[in-house]
C-alpha positions in Angstrom: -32.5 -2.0 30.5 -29.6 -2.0 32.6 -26.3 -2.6 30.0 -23.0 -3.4 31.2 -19.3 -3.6 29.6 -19.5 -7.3 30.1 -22.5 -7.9 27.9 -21.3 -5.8 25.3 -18.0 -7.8 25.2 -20.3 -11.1 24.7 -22.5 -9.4 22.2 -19.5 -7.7 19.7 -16.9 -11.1 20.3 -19.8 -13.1 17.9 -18.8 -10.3 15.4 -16.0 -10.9 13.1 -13.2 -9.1 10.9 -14.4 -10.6 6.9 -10.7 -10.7 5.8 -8.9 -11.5 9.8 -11.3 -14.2 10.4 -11.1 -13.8 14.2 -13.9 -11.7 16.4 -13.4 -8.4 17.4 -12.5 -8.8 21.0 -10.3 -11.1 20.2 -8.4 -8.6 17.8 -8.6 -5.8 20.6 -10.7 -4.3 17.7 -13.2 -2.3 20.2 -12.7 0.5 22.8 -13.7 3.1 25.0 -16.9 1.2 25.4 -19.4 4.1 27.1 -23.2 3.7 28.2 -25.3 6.3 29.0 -29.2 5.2 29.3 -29.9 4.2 26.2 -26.9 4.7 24.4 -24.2 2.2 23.7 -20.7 3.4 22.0 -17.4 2.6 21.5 -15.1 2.9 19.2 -14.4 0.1 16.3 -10.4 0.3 15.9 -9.6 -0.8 11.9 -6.5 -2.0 10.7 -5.9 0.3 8.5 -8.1 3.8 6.9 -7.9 2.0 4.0 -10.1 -1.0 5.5 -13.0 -2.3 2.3 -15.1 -4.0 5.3 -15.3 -0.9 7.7 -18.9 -0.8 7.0 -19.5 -4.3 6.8 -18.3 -4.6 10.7 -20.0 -1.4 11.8 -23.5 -3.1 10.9 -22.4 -6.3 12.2 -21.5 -4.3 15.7 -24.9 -3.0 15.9 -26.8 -6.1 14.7 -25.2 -7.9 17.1 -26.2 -5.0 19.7 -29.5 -5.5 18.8 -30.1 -9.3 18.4 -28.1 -10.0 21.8 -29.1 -7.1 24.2 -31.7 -4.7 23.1 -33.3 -3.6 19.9 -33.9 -0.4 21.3 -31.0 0.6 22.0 -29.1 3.4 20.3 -25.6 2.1 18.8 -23.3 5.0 18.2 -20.0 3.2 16.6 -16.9 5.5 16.1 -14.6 4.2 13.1 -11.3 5.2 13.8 -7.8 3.2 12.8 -4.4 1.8 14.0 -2.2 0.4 11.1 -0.6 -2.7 12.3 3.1 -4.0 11.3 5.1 -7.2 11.8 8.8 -5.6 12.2 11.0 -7.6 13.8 14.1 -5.8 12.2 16.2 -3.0 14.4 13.7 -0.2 15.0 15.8 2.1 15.1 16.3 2.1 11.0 13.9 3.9 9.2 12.1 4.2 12.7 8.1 5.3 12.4 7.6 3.3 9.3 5.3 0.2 9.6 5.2 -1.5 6.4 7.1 -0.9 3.4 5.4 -2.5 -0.7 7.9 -2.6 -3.5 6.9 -2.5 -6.5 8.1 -4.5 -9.1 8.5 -5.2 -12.9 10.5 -7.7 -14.7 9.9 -5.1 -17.7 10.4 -1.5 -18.4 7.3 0.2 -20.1 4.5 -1.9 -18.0 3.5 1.3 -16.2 5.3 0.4 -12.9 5.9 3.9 -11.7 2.2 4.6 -12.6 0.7 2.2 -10.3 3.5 3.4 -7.3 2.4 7.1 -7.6 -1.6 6.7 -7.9 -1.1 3.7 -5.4 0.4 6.2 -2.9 -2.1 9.1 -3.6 -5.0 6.6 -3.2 -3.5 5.1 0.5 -2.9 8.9 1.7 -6.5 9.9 0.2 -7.5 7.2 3.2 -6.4 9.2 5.7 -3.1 6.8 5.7 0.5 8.0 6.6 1.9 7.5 3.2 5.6 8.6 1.6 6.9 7.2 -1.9 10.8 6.4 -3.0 11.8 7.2 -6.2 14.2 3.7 -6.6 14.9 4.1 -9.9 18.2 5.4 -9.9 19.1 6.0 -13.9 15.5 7.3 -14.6 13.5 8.9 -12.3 10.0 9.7 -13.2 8.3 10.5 -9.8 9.6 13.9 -10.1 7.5 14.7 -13.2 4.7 13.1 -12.1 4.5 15.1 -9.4 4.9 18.3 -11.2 7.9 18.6 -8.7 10.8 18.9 -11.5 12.4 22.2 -10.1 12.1 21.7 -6.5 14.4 20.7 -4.2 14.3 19.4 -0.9 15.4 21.1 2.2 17.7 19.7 5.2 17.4 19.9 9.0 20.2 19.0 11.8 18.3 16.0 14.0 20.8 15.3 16.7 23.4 16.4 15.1 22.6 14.9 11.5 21.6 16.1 8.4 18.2 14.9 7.2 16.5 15.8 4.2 13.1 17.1 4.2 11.5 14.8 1.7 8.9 17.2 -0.8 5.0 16.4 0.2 2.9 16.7 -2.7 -1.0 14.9 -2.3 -0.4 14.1 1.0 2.8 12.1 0.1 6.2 12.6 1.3 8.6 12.1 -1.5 12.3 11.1 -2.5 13.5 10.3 -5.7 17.2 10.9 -6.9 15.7 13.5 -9.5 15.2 15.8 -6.7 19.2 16.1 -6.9 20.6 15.8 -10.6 20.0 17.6 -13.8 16.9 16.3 -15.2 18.1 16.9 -19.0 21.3 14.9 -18.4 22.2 11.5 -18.2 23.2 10.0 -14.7 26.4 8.2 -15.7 27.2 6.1 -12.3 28.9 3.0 -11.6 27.1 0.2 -9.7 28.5 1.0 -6.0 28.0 4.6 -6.7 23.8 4.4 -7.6 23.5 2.0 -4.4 25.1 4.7 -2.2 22.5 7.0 -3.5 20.0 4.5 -3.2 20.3 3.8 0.3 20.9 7.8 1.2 17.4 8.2 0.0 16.1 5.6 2.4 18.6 6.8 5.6 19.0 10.3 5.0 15.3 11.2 4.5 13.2 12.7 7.9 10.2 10.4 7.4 9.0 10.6 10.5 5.5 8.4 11.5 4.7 6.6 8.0 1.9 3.8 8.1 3.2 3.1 4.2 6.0 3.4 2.5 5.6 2.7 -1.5 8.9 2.0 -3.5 9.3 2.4 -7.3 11.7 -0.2 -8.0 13.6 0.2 -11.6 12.7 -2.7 -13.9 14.8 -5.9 -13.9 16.6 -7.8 -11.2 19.9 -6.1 -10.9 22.0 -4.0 -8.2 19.3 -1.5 -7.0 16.9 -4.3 -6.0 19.4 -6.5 -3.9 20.5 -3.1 -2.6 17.1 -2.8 -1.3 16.5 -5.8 -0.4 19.3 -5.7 1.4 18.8 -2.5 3.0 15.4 -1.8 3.7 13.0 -4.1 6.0 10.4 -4.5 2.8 6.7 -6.1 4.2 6.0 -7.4 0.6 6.3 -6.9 -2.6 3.4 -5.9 -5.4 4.0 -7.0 -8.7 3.1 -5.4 -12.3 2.8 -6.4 -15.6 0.5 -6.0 -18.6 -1.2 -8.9 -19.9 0.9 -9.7 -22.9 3.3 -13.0 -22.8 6.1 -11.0 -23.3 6.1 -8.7 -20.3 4.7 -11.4 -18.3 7.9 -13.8 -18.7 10.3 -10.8 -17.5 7.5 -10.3 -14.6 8.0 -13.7 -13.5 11.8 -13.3 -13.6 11.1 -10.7 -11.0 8.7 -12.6 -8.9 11.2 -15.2 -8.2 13.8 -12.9 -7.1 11.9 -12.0 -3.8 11.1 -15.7 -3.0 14.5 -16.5 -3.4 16.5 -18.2 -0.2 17.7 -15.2 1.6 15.4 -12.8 0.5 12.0 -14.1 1.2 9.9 -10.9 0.8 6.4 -12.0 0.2 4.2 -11.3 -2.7 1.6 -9.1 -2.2 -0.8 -9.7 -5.3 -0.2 -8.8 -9.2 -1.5 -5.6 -10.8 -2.9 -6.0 -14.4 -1.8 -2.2 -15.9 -3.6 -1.9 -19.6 -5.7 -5.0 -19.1 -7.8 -3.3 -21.6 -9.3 -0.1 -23.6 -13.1 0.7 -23.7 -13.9 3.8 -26.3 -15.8 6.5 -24.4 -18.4 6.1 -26.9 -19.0 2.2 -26.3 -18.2 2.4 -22.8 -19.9 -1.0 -22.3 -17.2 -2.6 -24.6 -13.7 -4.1 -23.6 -10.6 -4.7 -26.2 -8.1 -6.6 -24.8 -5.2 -4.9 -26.8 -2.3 -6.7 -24.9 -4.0 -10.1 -24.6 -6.7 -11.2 -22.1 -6.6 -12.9 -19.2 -2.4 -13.0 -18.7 -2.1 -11.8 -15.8 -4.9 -14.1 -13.7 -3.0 -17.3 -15.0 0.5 -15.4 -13.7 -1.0 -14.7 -10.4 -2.8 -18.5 -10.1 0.7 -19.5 -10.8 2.6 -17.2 -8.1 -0.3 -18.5 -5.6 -1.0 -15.2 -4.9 -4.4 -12.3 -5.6 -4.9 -10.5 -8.7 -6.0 -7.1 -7.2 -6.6 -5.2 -9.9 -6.9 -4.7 -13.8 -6.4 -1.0 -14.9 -7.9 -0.4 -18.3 -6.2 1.8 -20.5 -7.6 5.7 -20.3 -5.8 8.0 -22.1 -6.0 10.8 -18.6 -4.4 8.3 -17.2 -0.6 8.9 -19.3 -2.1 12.6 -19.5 -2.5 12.7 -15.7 1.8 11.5 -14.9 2.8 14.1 -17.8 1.0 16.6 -16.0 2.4 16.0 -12.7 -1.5 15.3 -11.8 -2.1 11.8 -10.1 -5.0 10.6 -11.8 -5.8 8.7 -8.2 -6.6 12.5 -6.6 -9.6 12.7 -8.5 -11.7 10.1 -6.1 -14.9 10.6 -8.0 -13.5 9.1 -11.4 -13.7 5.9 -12.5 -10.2 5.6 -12.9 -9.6 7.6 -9.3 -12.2 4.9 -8.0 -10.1 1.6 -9.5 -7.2 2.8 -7.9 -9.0 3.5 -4.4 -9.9 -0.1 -4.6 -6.7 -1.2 -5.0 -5.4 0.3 -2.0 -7.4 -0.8 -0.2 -6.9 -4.5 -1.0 -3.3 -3.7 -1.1 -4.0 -2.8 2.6 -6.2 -5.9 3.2 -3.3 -7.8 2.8 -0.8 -6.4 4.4 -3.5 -6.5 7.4 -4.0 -10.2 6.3 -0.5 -11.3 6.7 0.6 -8.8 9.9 -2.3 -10.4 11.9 -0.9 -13.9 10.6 2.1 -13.4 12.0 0.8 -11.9 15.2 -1.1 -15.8 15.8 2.3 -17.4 14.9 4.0 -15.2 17.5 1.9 -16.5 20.1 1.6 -19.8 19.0 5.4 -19.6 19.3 5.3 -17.9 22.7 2.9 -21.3 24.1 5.1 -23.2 23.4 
């Protein structure tokens, strides 16, 4: 059978992205279309590495291959990825970076800076472009969860600048504040003077291409945030709590801040950190230490996803003192919950940057 670009077009448009909800034609989802004989291929262009329904689509591609031209023919699909972003700020600051997730807390002691750093590992273990800020200005942590306590960045002149080199460690580029002080000693600084810092971090740093930038906000709602805020073009925001009332009523506080008039950073979804503890020797049994079910109600009430519950694993706490990112190990359960969560934490960044691609051009008609 004679096939042709055309009919290939027809055939993959009746395929569509699960989570974009438009065909794949449409999305400019397929290229390099090639035929030779028998063979069909092209390649299948995901949002993002960290795409859940990658497989999905690629059996969709070649069932609709078959069903429309020929079931005979061999479908060779090629997944490869282009993370999308919707930044309309100046492009020139923090140039290379697509979309940047804070990640928040109401509440020290939730395991905020936990979730950033295994988040990171898990978007980079993707194949993603991935760096992490260390925001917490009066207690930086990334440091020793890197195992990167006595190292210190080094600096390059870019067009007659000074850049710092940020320290990759798991395929991460980091910067935290720690990288630059005595860890034994307390950082005794004035509000104006943690905000310079804070923003240094964020300007100074040679980041280069980055399809994610993670950033461990410092509990609260207080002068680092709205320096942040402020400062840095932030796609959304992912919030953390544990399940108990308590935490949950400062995480709320801290939900609000980004919907706030002049703010308006969207809400990525709510992490559930120590949902619960199984024993290894009743693994099929759950104790909901910190209270059960807290965070759904907290994210039904946000409007938003709840994308993951963590249980709590003792190699988990052991893993951040020993500068070991439990997310590296991909064949853990643990490793695995965390690889599910980026990619859902992808998802919706994908989600909302296609969203605002079809308002652009609904804009644009008219």
């Amino acid at each position: 059978m004679n096939y042709t670009v055309d009919n290939i077009k027809a055939a993959l448009s009746q395929v569509k992205d699960p989570d974009l909800k438009k065909d794949l034609i449409t999305l400019n989802m397929i290229e390099n279309i090639s035929i030779k004989e028998e063979t069909i291929s092209f390649d299948l262009v995901l949002t993002t590495p960290a795409c859940p329904m990658k497989n999905i689509m690629k059996n969709d591609c070649i069932k609709a291959i078959h069903e429309t031209i020929d079931t005979k023919a061999i479908v060779e699909v090629n997944l490869t990825s282009r993370v999308t972003s919707n930044r309309i700020d100046n492009q020139d600051f923090l140039k290379g970076i697509k979309n940047i997730i804070a990640v928040a807390s109401g509440k020290g002691g939730v395991g905020k800076s936990t979730i950033s750093v295994n988040l990171a590992v898990a978007l980079a273990n993707t194949g993603a472009k991935v760096a992490l800020v260390d925001a917490d200005i009066y207690g930086p942590s990334i440091p020793i969860m890197f195992d990167a306590v006595n190292e210190k960045p080094s600096a390059i002149e870019i067009e007659g600048k000074t850049k710092i080199i940020p320290i990759t460690k798991y395929g991460v580029k980091l910067l935290s504040i720690g990288f630059f002080v005595d860890p034994d000693k307390a950082l005794v600084w004035r509000g104006p003077m943690a905000s310079g810092a804070l923003k240094q971090l964020f300007t100074d740093g040679d980041w280069g291409e980055i399809d994610y930038m993670v950033i461990d906000l410092p509990p609260g709602t207080g002068d680092m945030h709205l320096t942040m805020i402020q400062t840095v073009p932030v796609t959304g925001a992912l919030i953390v709590s544990t399940p108990q009332q308590l935490a949950i009523a400062d995480v709320k506080k801290a939900a609000n801040m980004f919907s706030q008039e002049g703010i308006n950073v969207p809400i990525l979804g709510v992490v559930e950190n120590m949902a619960y503890f199984t024993p290894a020797e009743l693994p099929e049994n759950k104790y909901y230490i910190f209270g059960k079910e807290g965070c759904t109600k907290l994210a039904k009430d946000l409007g938003v996803p709840l994308l993951s519950q963590i249980p709590i694993f003792q190699s988990i706490a052991n893993s951040g003192d020993n500068g070991n990112p439990i997310a590296s190990d991909k064949n853990s359960i643990i490793g695995n919950a965390f690889m599910q969560l980026a990619e859902k934490v992808a998802q919706q960044i994908a989600i909302r940057n296609a969203d605002y691609e079809t308002s652009k051009k609904v804009e644009i008609k008219h």
